[in-house]
C-alpha positions in Angstrom: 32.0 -99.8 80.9 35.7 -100.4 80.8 36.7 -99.3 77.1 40.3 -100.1 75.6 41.7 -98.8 72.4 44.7 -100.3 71.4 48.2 -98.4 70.9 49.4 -100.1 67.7 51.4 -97.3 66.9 49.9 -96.6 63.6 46.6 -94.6 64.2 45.5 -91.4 65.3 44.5 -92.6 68.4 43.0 -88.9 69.9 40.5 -88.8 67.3 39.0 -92.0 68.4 39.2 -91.4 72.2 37.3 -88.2 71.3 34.5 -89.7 70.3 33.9 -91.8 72.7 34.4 -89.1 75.1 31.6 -87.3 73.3 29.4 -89.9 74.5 30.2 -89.9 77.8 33.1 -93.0 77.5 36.6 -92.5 79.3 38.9 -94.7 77.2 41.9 -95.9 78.0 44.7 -96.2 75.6 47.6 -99.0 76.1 49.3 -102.1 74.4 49.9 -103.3 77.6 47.8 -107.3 77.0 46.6 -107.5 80.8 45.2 -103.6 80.1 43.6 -105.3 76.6 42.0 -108.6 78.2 40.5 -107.3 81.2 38.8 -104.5 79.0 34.9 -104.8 78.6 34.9 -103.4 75.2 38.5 -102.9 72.6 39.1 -100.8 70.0 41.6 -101.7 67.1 42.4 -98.4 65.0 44.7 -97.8 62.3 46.3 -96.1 59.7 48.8 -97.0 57.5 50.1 -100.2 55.9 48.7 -103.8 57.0 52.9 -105.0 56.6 53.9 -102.2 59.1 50.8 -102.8 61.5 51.2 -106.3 61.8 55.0 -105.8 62.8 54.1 -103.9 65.1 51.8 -105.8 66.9 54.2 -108.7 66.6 56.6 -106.7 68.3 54.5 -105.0 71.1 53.5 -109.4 71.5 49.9 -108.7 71.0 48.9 -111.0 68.3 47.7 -113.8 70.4 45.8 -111.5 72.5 43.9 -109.9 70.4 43.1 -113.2 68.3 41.6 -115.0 71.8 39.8 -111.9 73.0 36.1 -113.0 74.2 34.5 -109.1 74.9 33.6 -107.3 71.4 36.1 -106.2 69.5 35.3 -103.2 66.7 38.3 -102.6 63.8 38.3 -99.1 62.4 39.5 -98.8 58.8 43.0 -100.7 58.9 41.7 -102.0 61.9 39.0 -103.5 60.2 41.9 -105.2 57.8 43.9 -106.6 60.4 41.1 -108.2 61.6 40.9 -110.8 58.0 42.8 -113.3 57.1 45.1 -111.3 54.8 46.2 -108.6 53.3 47.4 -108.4 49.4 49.1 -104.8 50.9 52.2 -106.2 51.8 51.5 -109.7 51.2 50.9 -110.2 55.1 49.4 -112.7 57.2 46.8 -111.0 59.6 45.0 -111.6 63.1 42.5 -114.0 61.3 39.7 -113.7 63.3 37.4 -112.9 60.7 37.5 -115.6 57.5 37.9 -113.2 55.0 40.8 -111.4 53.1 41.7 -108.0 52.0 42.9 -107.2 48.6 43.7 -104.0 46.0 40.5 -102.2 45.0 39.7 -102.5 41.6 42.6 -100.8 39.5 39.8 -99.6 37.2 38.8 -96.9 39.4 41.7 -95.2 38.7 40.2 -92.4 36.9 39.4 -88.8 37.2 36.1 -89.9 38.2 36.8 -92.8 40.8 40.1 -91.7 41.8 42.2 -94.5 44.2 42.2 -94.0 47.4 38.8 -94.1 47.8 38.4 -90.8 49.7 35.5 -88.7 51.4 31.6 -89.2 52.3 30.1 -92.1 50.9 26.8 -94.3 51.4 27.2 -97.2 54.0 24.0 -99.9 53.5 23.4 -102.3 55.6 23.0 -106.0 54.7 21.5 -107.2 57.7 20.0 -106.7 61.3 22.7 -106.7 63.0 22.5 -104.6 66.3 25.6 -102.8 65.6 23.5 -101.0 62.9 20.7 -100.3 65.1 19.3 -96.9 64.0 20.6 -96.2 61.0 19.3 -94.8 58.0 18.9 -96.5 54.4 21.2 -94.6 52.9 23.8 -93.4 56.1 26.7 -91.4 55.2 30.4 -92.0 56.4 33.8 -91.5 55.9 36.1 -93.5 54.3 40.0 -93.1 53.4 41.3 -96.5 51.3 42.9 -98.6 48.5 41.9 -102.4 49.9 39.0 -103.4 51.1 36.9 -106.4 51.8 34.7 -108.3 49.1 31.1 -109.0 50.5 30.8 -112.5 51.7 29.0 -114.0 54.8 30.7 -111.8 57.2 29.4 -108.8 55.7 27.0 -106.6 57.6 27.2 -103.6 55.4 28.0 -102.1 51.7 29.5 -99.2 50.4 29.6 -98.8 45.8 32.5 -97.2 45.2 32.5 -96.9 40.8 31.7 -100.5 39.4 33.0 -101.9 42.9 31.1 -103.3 46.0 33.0 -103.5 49.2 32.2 -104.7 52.3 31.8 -101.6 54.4 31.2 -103.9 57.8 31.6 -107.0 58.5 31.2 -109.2 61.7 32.1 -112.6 62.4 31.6 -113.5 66.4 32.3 -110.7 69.0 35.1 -108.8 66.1 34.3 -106.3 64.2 34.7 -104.0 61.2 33.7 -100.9 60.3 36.0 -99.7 56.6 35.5 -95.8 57.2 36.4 -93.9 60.0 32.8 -93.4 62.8 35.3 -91.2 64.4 35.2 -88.7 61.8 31.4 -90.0 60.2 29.2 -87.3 62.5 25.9 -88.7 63.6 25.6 -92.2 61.8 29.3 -92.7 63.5 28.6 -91.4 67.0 25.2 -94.0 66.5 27.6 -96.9 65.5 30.2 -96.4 68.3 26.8 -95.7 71.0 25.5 -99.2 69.5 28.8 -101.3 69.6 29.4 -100.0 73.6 25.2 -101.7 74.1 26.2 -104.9 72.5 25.2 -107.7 74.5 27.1 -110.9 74.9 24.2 -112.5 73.0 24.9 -110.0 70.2 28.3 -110.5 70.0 28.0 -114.5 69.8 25.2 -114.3 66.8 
């Protein structure tokens, strides 16, 4: 299985290639588009700001290749972001591929209790069958390090409560993918996610 992770040049791109090589994956890590298209599986990380993100795949001319991919595509944290319609960080204009947007969490968690970012182990529940989810417990714990997120809409396929707020942890639209925390650094329940999203069928990535 030929795996891709993209070089947006805003992740911490060894973390990621670690895991998959802890499940027996050799991934390959470019920006090069004809490396990216001929990939079975792609993996968009990041970390950072949407604004900076998105100029950077404008410059490295990978916008339009990543919006007609075909294979399954899985979005990791900002990944996950770039994947919507837009982002209120920044005010920008994303990939798209998923109809949904991104916006501030709720400035009411700014507290001692609910502190912003949203930061550590919390629970991720999912919302439906989806096989990306496959194996996972009610209540599975993962990793999360953010200050937008996702409401839940149609295109979630899991929740995380953060305070009085309900995010969309996951969501799906097609063969994209997103996934708010980081598997990479989410033990088990993340090594099962990554395992799961490598198995996905073309049927699964379609429904």
């Amino acid at each position: 299985m030929n795996l891709v992770i993209v070089d947006t040049s805003c992740a911490n791109l060894s973390s990621v290639k670690f895991a998959f090589e802890r499940l027996g994956v050799n991934p390959v890590i470019s920006a090069d588009a004809s490396v990216i298209r001929s990939a079975d599986r792609v993996i968009l990380p990041g970390v950072g700001t949407a604004k900076a993100a998105m100029r950077n795949l404008h410059q490295l001319g990978l916008v339009d290749t990543l919006r007609q991919l075909q294979q399954p595509v899985l979005g990791i944290c900002l990944g996950m972001q770039l994947l919507t319609e837009s982002s209120a960080e920044g005010n920008v204009d994303c990939l798209g591929v998923i109809p949904t947007r991104t916006k501030a969490m709720q400035q009411g968690l700014e507290s001692a209790q609910f502190p912003l970012p949203h930061m550590g182990w919390n629970t991720v529940v999912a919302s439906t069958d989806n096989p990306l989810l496959k194996g996972l417990d009610s209540s599975a714990y993962c990793y999360f390090v953010h200050s937008f997120a996702v409401a839940t809409d149609a295109y979630t396929l899991a929740t995380t409560q953060y305070g009085n707020t309900r995010f969309a942890s996951m969501i799906g639209h097609g063969n994209f993918f997103g996934a708010q925390f980081h598997p990479e650094r989410s033990g088990k329940v993340g090594a099962t996610i990554l395992k799961n999203f490598m198995e996905l069928t073309d049927a699964d990535s379609r429904t």
